[in-house]
N, C-alpha and C positions, 0 to 999 in steps of 0.2 A: 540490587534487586532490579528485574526487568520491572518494566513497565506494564505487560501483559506477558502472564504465564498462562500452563495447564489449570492453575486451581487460582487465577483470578477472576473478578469479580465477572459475570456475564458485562455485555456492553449492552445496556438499555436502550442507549441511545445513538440514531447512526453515524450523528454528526461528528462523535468523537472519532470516528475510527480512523480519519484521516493525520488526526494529532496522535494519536496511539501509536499509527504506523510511522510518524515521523521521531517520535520519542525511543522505539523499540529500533528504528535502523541506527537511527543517532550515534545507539547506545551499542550498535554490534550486536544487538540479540536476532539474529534471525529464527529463531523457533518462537520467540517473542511477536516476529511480522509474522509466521506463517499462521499462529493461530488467530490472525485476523479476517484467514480465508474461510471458506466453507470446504467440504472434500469435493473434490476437481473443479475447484475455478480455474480461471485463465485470465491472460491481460497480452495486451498488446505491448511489447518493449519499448525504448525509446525508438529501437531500431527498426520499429513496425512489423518485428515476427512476432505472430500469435503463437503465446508457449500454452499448456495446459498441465493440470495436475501437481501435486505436492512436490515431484523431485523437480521438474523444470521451475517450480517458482524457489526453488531452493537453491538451485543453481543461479538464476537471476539475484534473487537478492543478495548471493552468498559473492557473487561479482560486485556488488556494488559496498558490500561492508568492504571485501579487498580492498578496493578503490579509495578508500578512507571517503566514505559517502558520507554526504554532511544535506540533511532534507529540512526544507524550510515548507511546510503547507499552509495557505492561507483558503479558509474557508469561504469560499464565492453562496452557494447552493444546497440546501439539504430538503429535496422533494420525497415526503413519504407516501404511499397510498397500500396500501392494504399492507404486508409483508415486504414489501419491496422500497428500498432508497434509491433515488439519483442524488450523489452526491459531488457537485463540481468542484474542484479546487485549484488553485494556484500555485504552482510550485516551483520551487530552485531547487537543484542538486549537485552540488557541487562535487567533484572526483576527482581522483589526481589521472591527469590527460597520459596517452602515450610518450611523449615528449617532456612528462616528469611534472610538467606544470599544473595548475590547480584548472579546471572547466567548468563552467555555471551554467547549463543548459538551465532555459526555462519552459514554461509550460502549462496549459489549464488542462486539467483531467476531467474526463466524463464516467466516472464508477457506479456500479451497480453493487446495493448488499440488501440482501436477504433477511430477515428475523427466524430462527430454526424455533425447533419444536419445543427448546430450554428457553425461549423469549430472547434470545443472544445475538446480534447484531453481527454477520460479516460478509467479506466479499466477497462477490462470486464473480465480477469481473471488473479490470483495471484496464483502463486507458490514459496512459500517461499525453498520448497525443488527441486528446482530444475529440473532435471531431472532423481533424486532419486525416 
């Protein structure tokens, strides 16, 4: 069973979403990471192209379950003020490189999530680079 589905529990709180989404890539559920988003967020790649909307981050995350992606996030920051989080985090992501071998980019993220109209915690934008 994913980690987060359609008919799991809302996310109350926003600090988890970063363990959510590292539990749901872990596990290959990318429907599982999308529904961490809100409808049309966006995120910056590793590669620094701004992608937006549901089939660009499905093609992103869907490259990196290929990749046999292995995400470790350690939670640095969780700033709320009204509806809205900053939540910083720490990460590794390991993949298997072109040259066949395993790659462990690292990283601190600067994300933004939202509280929707159900009380439900998610992202509306990902920066894996920080504020690189």
């Amino acid at each position: 069973m994913s980690p987060v589905s359609p008919v799991s529990p809302v996310v109350t709180d926003p600090a988890e979403l970063p363990v959510l989404f590292q539990d749901a890539l872990n596990a290959g559920d990318v429907d599982g990471v999308l529904a961490l988003f809100a409808p049309g967020a966006g995120m910056r790649t590793v590669t620094g192209e701004q992608i937006t909307g549901s089939e660009a981050l499905r093609a992103e995350i869907g490259g990196t379950v290929t990749a046999r992606g292995r995400l470790t996030n350690v939670s640095r920051l969780a700033l709320v003020g009204a509806d809205t989080a900053l939540l910083v985090t720490d990460w590794t992501l390991e993949v298997d490189g072109p040259g066949g071998g395993r790659l462990a980019p690292t990283g601190t993220t600067a994300n933004v999530a939202r509280r929707g109209a159900d009380g439900g915690w998610r992202f509306t934008l990902l920066n894996p680079l920080g504020t690189a």
